[in-house]
N, CA, C and O of each residue as an XYZ file, in Angstrom:
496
protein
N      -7.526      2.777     -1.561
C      -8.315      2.029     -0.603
C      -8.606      2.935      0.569
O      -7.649      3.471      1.128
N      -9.788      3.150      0.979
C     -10.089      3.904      2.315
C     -10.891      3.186      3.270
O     -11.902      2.568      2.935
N     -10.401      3.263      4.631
C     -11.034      2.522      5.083
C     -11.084      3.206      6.543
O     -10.168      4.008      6.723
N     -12.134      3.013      7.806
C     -12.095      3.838      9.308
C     -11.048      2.647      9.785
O     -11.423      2.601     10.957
N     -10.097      1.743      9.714
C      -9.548      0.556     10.828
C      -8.245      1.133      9.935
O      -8.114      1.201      8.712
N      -7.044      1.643     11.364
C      -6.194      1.881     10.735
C      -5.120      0.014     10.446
O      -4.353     -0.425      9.589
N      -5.497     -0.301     11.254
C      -5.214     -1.822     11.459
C      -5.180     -2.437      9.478
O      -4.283     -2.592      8.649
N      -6.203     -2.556      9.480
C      -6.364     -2.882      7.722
C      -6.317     -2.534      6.915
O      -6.461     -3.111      5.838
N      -5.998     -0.977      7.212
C      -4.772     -0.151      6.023
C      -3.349     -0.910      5.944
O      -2.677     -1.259      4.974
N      -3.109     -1.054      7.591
C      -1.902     -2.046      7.290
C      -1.596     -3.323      6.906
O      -0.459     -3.793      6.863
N      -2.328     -3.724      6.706
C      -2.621     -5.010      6.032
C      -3.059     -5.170      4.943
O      -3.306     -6.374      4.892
N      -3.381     -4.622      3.805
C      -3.671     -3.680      2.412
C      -1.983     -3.741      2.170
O      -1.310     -4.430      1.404
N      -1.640     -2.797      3.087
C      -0.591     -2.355      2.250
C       0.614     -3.307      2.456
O       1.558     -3.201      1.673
N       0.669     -4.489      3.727
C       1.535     -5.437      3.826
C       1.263     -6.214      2.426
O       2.196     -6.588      1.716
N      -0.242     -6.444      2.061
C      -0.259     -7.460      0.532
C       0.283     -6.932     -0.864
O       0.838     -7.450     -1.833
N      -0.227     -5.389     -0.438
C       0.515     -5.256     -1.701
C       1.938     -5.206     -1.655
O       2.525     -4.904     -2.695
N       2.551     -5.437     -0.685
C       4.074     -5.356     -0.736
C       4.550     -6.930     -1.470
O       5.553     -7.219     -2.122
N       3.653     -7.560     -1.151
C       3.603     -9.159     -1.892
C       3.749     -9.093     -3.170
O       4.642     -9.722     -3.736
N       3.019     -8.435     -3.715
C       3.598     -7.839     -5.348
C       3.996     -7.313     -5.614
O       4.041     -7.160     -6.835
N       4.821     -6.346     -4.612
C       6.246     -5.411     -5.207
C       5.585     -3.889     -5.241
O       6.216     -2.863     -5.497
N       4.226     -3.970     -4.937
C       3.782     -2.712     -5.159
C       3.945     -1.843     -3.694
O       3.606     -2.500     -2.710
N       4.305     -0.788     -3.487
C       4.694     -0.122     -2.377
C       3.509      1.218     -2.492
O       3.289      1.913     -3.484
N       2.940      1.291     -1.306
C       1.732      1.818     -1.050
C       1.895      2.357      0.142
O       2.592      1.739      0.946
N       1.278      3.665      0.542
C       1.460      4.720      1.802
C       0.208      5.296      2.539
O      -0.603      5.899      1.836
N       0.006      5.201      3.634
C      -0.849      5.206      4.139
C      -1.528      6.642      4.421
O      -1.037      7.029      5.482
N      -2.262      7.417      4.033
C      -2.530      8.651      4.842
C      -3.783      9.179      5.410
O      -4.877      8.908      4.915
N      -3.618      9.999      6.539
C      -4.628     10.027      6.957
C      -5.594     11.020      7.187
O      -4.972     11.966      7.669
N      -6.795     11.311      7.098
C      -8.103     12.276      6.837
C      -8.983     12.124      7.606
O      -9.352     10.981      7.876
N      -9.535     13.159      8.144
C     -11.273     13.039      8.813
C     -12.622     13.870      8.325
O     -12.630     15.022      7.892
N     -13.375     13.288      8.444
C     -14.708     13.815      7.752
C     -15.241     14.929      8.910
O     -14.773     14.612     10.003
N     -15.894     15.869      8.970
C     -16.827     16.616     10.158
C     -18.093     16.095     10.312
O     -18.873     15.503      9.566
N     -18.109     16.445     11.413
C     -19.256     15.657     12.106
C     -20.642     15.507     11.417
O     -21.301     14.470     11.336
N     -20.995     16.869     10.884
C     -22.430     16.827     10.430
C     -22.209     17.243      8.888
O     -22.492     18.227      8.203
N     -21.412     15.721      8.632
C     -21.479     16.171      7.095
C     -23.014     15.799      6.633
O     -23.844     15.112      7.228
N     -23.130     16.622      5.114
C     -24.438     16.149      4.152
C     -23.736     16.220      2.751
O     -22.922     17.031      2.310
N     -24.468     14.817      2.047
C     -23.863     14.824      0.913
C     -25.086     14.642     -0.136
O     -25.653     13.549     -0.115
N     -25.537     15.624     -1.050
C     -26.575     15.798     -1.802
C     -28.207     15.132     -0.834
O     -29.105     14.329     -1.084
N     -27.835     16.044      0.308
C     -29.193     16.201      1.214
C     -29.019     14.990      1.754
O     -30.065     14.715      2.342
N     -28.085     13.948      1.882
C     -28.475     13.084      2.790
C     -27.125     13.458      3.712
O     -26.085     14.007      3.347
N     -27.567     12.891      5.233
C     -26.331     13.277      6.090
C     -25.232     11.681      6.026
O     -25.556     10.558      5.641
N     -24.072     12.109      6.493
C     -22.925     10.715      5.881
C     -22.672     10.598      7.444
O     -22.591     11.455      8.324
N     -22.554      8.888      7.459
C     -22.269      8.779      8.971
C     -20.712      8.577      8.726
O     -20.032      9.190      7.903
N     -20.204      7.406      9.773
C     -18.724      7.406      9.569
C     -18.156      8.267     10.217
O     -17.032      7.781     10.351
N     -18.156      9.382     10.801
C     -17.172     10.013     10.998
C     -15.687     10.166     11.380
O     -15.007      9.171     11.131
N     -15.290     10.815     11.725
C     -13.700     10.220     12.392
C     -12.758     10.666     11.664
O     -12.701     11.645     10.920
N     -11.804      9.640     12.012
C     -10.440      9.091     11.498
C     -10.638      8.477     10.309
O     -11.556      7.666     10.434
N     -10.145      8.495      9.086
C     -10.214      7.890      8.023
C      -8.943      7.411      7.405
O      -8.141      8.344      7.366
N      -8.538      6.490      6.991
C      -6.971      6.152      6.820
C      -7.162      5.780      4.726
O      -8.022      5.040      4.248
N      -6.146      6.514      3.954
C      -5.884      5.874      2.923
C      -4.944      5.167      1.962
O      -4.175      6.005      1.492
N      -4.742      4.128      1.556
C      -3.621      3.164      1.073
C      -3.831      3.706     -0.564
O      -4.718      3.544     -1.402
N      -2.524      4.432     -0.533
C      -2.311      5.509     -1.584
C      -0.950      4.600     -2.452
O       0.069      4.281     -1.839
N      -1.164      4.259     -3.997
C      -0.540      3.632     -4.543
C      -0.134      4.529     -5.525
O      -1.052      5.158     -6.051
N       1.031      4.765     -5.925
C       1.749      6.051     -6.783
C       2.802      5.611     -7.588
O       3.524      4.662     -7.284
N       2.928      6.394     -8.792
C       3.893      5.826     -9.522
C       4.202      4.913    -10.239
O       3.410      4.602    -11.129
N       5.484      4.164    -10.086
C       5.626      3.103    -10.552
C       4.781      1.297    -10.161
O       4.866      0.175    -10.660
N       3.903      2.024     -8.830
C       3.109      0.925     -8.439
C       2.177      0.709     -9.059
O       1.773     -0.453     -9.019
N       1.393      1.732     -9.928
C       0.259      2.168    -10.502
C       0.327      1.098    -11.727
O      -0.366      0.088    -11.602
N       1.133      1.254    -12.930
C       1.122     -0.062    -13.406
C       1.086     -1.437    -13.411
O       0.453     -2.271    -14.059
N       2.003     -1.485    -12.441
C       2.143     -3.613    -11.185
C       1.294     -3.590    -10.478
O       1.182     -4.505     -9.661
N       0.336     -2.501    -10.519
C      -1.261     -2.754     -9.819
C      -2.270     -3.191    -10.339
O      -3.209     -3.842     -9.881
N      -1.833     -2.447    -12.264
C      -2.792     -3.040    -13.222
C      -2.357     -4.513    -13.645
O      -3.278     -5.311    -13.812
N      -0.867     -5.021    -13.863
C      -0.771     -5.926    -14.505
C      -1.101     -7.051    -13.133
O      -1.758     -8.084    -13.262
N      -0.791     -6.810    -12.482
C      -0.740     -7.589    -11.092
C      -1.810     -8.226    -10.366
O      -1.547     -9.282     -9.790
N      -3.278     -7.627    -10.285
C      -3.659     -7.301     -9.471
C      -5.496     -6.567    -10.367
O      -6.619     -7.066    -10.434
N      -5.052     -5.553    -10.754
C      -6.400     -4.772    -11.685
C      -7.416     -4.747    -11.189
O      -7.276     -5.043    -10.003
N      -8.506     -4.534    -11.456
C     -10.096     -4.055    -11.116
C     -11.170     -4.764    -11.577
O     -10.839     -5.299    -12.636
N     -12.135     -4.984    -11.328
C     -13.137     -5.819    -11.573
C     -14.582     -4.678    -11.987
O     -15.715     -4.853    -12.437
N     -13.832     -3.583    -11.573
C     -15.307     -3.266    -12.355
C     -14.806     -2.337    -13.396
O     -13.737     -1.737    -13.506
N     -16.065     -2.393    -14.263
C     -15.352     -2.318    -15.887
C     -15.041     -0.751    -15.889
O     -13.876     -0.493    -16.193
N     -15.588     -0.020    -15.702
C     -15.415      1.487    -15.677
C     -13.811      2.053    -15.107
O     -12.897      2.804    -15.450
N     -14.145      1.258    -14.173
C     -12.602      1.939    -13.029
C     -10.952      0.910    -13.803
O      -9.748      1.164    -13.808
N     -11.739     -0.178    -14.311
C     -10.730     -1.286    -14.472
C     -10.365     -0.350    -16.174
O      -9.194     -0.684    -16.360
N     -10.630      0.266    -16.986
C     -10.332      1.008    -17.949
C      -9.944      2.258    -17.872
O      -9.442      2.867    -18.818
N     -10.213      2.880    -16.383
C      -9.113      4.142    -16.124
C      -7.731      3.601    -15.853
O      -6.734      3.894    -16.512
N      -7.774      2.637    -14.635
C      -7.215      2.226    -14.557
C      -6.020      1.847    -15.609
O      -4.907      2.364    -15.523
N      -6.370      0.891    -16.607
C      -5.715      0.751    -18.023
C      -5.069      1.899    -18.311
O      -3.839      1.920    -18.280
N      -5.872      3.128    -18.664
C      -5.409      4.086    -19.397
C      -4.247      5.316    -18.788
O      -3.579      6.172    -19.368
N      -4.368      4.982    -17.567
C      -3.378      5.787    -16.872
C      -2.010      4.644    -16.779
O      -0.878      4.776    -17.245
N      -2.533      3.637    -16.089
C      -1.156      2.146    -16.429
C      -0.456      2.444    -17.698
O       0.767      2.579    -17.747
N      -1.300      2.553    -18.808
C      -0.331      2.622    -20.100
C       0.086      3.780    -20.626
O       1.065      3.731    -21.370
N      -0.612      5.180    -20.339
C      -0.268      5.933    -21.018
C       0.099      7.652    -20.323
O      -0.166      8.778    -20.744
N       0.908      7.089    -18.936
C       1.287      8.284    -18.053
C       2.705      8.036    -18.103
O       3.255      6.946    -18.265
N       3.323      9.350    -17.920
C       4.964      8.936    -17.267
C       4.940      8.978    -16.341
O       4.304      9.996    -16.070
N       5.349      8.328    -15.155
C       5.440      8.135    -13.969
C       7.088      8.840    -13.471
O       8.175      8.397    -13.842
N       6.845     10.134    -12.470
C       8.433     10.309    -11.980
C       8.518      9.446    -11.002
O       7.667      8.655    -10.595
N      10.111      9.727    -10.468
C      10.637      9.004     -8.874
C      11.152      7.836     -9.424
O      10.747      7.159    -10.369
N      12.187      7.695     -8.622
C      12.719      6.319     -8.782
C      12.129      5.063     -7.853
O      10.985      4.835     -7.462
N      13.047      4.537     -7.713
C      12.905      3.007     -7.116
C      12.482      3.242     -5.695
O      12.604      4.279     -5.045
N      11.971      2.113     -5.336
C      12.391      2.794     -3.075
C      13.087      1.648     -3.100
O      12.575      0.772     -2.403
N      14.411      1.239     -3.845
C      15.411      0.776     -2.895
C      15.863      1.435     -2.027
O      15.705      2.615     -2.340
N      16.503      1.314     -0.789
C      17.007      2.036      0.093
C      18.149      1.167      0.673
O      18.013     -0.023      0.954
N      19.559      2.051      0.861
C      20.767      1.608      0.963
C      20.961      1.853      2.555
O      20.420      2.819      3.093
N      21.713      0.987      3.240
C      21.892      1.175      4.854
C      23.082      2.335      4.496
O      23.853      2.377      3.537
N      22.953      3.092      5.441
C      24.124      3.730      5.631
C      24.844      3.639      6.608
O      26.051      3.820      6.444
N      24.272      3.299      8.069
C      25.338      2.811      8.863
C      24.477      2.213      9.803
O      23.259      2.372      9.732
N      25.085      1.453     10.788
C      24.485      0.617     12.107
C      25.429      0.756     12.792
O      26.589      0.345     12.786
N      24.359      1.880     13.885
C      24.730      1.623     15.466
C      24.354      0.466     16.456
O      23.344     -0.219     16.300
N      25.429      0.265     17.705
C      24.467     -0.477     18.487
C      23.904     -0.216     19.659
O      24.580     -0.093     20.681
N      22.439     -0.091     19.632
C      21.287      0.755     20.314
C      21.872      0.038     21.866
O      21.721      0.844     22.784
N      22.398     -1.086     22.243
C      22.273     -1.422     23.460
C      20.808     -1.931     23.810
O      20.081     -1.272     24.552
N      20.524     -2.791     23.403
C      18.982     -3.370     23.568
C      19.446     -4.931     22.508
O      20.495     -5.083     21.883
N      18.635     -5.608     22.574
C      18.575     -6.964     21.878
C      16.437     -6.932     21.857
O      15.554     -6.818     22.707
N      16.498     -7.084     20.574
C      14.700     -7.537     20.091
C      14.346     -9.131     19.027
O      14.774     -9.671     18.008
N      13.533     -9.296     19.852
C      13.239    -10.438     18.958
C      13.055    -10.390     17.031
O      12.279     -9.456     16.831
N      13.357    -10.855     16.006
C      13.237    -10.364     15.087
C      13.157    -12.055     14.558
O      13.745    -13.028     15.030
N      11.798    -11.942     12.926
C      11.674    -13.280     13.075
C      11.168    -12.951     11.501
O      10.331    -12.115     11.161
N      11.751    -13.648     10.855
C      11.591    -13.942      9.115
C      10.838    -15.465      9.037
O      10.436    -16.018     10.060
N      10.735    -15.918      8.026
C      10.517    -17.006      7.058
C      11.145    -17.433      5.745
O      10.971    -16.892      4.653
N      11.805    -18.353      5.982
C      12.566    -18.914      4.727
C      12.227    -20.010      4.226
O      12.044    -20.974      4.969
N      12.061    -20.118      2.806
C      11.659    -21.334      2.319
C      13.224    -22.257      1.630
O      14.074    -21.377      1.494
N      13.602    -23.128      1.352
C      14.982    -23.266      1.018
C      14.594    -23.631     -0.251
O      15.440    -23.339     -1.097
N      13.660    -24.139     -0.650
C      13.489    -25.280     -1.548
C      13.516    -24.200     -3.000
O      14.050    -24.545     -4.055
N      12.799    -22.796     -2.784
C      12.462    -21.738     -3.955
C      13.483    -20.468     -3.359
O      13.639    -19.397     -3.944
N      14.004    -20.775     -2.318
C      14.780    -19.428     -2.081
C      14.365    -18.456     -1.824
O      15.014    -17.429     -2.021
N      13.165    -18.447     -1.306
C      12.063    -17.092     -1.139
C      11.913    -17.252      1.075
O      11.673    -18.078      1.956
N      12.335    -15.518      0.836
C      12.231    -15.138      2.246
C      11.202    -14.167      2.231
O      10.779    -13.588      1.230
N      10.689    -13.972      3.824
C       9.957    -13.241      4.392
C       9.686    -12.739      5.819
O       9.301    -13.320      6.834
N      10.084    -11.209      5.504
C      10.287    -10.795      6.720
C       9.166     -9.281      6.213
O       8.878     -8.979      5.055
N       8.818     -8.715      7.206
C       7.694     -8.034      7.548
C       7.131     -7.985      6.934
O       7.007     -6.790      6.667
N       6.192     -8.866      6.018
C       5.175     -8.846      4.556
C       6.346     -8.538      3.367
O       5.990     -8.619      2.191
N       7.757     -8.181      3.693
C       7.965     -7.998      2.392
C       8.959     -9.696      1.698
O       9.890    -10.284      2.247
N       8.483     -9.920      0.788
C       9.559    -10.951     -0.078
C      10.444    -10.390     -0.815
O      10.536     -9.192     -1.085
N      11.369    -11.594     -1.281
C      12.216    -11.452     -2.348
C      11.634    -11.805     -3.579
O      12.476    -11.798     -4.477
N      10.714    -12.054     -3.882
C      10.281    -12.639     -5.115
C      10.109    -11.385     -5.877
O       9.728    -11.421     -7.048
């Protein structure tokens, strides 16, 4: 996903955290007087991209997938038929200090399905 609002990179990548898919943001700029096969490209700037790798690449296809037929069949063919390295991004605490500060911090719990939510990410 590329987009000039770094704002809605983050929000891209808060949804896909909704499906378990973990996605990274990075960032690029175009020069000023670009031309691209004789026409000049506006846009310039800051460019931000929501970069999906790995093991997301599949739970992107089954999850989620493409609508247009061309990309939605690369798509497929790399989903089914790449090895993907790297493990998990679980990540284990290793220790807690206390900073001396107190911050507001604010989840969502449902009781009824057992499903929480705290910074876009769930348990589901």
């Amino acid at each position: 996903f590329h987009t000039s609002s770094h704002e809605l990179a983050q929000q891209v990548r808060l949804l896909l955290l909704q499906f378990g898919i973990h996605g990274r943001i990075y960032t690029s700029g175009r020069e000023k007087d670009l031309s691209y096969d004789g026409r000049s490209m506006y846009g310039t700037g800051i460019k931000y991209d929501v970069v999906v790798m790995n093991e997301g690449i599949p739970r992107f296809y089954s999850e989620i997938g493409l609508s247009h037929p061309t990309k939605a069949a690369r798509l497929k063919e790399i989903a089914e038929n790449y090895y993907f390295m790297g493990g998990t991004w679980l990540a284990s605490v290793v220790s807690v200090e206390d900073t001396g500060r107190e911050e507001d911090v604010f989840d969502v719990y449902e009781p009824d399905t057992l499903t929480w939510f705290t910074n876009g990410v769930s348990n589901l």
